[in-house]
ZAMARFI-241520 format. One record per residue (C-alpha): x, y, z; residue number from 1; residue in three letters. Coordinates in nm, 2 decimals, always signed. Layout:
{c1=X c2=Y c3=Z i=NUM aa=ala}
...
This chain:
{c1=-1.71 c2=+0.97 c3=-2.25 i=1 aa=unk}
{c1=-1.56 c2=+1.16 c3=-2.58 i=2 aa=unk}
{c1=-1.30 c2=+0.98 c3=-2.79 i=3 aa=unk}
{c1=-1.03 c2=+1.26 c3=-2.65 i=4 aa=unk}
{c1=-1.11 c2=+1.12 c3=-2.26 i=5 aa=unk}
{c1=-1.13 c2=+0.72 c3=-2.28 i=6 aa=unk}
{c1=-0.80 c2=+0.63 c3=-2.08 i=7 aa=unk}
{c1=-0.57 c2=+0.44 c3=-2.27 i=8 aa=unk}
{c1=-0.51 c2=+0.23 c3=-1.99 i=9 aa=unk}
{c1=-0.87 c2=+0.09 c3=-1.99 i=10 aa=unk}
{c1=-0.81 c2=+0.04 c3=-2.35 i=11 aa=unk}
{c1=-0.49 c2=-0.20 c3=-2.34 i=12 aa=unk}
{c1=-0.69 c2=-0.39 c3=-2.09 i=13 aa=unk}
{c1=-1.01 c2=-0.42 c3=-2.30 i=14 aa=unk}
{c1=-0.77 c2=-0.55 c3=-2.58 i=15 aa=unk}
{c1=-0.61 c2=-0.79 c3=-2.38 i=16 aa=unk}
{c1=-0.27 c2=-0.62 c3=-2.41 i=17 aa=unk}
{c1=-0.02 c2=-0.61 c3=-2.08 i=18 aa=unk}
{c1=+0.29 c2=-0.33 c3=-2.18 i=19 aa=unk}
{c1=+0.61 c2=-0.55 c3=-2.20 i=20 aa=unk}
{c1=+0.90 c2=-0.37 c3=-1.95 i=21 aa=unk}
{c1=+1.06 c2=-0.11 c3=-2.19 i=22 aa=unk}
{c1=+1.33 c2=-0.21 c3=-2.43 i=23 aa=unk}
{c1=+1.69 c2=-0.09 c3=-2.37 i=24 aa=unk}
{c1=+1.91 c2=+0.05 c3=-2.67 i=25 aa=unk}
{c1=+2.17 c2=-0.20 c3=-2.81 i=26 aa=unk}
{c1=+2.39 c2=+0.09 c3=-2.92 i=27 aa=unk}
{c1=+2.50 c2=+0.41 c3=-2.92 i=28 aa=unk}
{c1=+2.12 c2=+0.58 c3=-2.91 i=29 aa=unk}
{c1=+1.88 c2=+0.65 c3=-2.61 i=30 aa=unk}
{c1=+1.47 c2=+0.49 c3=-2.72 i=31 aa=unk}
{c1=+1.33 c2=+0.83 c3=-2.69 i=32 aa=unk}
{c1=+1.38 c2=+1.16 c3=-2.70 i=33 aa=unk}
{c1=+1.14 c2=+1.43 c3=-2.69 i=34 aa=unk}
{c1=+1.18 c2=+1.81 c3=-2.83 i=35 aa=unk}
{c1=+0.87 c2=+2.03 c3=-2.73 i=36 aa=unk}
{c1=+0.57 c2=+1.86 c3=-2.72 i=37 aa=unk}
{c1=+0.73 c2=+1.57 c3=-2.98 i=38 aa=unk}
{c1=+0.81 c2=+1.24 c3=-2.89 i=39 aa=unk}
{c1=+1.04 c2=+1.06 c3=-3.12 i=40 aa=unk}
{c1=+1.10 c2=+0.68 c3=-3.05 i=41 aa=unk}
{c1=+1.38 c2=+0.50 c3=-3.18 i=42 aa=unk}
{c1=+1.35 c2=+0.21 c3=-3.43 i=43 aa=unk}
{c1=+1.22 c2=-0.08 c3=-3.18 i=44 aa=unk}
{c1=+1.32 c2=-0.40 c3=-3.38 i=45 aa=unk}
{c1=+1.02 c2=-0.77 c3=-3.40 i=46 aa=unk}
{c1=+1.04 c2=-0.96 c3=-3.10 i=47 aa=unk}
{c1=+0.89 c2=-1.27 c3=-3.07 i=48 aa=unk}
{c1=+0.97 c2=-1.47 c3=-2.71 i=49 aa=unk}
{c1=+1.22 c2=-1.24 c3=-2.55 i=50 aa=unk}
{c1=+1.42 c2=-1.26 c3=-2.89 i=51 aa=unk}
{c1=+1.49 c2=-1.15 c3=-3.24 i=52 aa=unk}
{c1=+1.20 c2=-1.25 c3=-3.46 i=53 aa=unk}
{c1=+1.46 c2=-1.28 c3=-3.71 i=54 aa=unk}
{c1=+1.36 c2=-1.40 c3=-4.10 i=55 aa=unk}
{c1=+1.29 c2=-1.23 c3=-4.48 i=56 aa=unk}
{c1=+0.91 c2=-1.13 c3=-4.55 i=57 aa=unk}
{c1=+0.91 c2=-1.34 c3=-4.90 i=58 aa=unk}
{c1=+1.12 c2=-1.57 c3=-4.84 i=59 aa=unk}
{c1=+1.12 c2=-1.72 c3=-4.49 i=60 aa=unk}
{c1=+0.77 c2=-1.54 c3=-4.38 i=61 aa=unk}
{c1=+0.46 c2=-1.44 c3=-4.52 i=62 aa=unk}
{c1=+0.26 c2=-1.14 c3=-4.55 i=63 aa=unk}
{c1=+0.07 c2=-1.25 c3=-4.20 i=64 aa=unk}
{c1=+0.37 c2=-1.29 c3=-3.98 i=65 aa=unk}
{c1=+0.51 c2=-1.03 c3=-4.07 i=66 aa=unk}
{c1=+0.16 c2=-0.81 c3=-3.99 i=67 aa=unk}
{c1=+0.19 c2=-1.00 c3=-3.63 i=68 aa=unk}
{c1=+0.56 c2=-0.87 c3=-3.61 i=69 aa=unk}
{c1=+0.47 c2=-0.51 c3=-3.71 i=70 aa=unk}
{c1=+0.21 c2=-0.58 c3=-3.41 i=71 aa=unk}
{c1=+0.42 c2=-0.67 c3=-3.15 i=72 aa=unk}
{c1=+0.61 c2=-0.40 c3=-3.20 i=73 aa=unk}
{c1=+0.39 c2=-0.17 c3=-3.16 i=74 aa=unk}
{c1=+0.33 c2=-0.32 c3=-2.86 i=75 aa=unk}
{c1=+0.66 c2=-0.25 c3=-2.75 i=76 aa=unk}
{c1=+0.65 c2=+0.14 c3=-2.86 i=77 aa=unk}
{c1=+0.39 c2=+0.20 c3=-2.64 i=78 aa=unk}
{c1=+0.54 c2=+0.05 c3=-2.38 i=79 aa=unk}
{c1=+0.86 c2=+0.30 c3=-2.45 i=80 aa=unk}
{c1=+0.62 c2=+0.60 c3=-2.49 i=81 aa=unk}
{c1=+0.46 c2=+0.49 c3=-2.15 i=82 aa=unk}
{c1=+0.85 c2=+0.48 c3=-1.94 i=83 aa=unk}
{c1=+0.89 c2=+0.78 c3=-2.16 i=84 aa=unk}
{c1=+0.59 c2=+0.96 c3=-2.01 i=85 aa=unk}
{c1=+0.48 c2=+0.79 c3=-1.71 i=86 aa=unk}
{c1=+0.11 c2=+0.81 c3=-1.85 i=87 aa=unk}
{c1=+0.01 c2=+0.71 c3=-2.26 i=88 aa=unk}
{c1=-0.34 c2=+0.99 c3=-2.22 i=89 aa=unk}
{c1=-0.05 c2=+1.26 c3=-2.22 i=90 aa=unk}
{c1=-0.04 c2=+1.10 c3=-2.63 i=91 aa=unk}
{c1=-0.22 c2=+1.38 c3=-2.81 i=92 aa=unk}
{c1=-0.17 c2=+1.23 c3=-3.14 i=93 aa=unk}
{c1=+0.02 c2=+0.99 c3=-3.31 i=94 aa=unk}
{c1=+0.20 c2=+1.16 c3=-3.56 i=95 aa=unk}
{c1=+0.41 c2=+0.89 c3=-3.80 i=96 aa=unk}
{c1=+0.48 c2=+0.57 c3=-3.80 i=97 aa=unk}
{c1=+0.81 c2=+0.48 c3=-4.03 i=98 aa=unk}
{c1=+0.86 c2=+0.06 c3=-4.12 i=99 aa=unk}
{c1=+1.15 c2=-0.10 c3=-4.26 i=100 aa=unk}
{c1=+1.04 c2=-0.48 c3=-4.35 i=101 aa=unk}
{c1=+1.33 c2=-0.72 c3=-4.40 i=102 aa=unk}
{c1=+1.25 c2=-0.84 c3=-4.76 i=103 aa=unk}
{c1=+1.30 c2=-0.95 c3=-5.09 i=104 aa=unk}
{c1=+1.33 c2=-0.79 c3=-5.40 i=105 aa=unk}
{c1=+0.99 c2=-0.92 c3=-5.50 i=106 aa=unk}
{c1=+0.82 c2=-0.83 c3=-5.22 i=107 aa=unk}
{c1=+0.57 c2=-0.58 c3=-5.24 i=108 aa=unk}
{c1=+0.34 c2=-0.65 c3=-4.91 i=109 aa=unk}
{c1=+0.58 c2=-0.36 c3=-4.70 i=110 aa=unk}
{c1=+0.23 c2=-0.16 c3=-4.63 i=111 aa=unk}
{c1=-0.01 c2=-0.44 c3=-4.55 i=112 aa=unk}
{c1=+0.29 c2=-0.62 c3=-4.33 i=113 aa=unk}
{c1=+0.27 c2=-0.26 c3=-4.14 i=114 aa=unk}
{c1=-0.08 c2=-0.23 c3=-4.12 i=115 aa=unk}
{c1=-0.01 c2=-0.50 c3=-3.83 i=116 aa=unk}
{c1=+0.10 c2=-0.22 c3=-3.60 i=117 aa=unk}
{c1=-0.10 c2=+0.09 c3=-3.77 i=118 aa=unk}
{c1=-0.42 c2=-0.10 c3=-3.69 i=119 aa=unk}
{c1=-0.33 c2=-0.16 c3=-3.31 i=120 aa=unk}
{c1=-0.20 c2=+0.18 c3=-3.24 i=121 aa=unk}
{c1=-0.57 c2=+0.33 c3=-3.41 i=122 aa=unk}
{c1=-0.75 c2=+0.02 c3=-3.15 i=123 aa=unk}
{c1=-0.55 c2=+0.19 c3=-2.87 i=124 aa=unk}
{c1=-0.54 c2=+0.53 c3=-2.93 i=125 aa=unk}
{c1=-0.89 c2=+0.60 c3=-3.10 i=126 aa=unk}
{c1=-0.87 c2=+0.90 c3=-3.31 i=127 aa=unk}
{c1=-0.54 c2=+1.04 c3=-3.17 i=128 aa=unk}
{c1=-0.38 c2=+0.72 c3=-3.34 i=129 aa=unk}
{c1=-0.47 c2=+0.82 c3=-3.71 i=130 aa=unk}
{c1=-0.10 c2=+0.89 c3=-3.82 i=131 aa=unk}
{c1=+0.08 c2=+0.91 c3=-4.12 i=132 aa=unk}
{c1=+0.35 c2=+0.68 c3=-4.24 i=133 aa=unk}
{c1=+0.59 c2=+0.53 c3=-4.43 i=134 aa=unk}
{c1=+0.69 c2=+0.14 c3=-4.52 i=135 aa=unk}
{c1=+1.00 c2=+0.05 c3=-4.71 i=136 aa=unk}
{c1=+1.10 c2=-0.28 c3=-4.79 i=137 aa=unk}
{c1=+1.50 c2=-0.31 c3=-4.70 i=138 aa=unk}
{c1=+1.79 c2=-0.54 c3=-4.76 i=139 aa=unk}
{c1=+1.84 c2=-0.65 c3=-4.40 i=140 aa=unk}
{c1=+1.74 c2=-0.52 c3=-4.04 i=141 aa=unk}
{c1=+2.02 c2=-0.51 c3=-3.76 i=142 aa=unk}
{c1=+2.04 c2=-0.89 c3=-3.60 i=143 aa=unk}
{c1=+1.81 c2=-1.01 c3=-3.91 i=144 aa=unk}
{c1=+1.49 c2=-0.91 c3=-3.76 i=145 aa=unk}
{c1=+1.20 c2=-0.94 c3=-4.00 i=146 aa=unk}
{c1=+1.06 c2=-0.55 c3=-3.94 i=147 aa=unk}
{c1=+1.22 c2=-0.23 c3=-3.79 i=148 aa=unk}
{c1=+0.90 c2=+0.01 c3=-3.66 i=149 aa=unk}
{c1=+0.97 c2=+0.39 c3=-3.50 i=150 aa=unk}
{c1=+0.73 c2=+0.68 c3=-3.40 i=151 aa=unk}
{c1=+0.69 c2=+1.01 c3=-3.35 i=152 aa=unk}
{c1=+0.41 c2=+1.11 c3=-3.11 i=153 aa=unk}
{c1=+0.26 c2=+1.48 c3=-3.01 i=154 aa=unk}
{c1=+0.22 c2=+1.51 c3=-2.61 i=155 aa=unk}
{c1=+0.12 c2=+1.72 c3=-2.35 i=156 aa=unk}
């Protein structure tokens, strides 16, 4: 079976991953909107529990929580893109990821805290989840989560 074929579905389950239910906006937004064949997925804020994973990469977490945050979240996009689409191999490629990580001045860790979710949407997505991307480290995150993660995807 070619990389373009393997059902994402099969995938999750080989990784042990079960799709949360999808998120529902806390303001004024809808967590996805599509244009064309592009997907674009509102900020989804670090969970941890059913609530906020709230704390400061540098200050009340380390570099390896926060890549588990940036993970989880993931997590959660995909299970947005999947009530979004009804079925994740419509994904033709993951286009960008964009991170905001909830940290000090000092900090400078913003990409490898992201790699958290970069790396599991490549493990789920094979090829079609090489993206590009962006990580900034911010002052806070709405409800003091630790990281703020939103896509944009290309479908069919």
């Amino acid at each position: 079976m070619t990389e373009a074929h393997v059902n994402i579905y099969d995938r999750l389950e080989q990784l042990g991953i079960e799709l949360p239910n999808a998120s529902a906006p806390a303001a004024a937004y809808v967590m996805s909107a599509q244009s064309g064949n592009t997907v674009y997925l509102s900020g989804h804020i670090a969970k941890r529990d059913g609530k906020v994973w709230a704390g400061k990469l540098g200050a009340s977490l380390d570099t390896e929580e926060g890549k588990a945050a940036a993970r989880a979240i993931a997590i959660d996009l995909i299970a947005t893109l999947h009530n979004h689409l009804g079925d994740l191999n419509r994904v033709t490629r993951i286009v960008k990821l964009m991170s905001l990580v909830n940290s000090t001045s000092e900090f400078t860790e913003q990409h490898l805290v992201t790699n958290g979710a970069s790396e599991l949407v490549a493990e789920v997505f094979g090829e079609r989840g090489k993206h590009a991307r962006s990580a900034f480290g911010v002052a806070q995150i709405p409800l003091g989560a630790c990281v703020e993660i939103e896509m944009i995807a290309e479908v069919k």
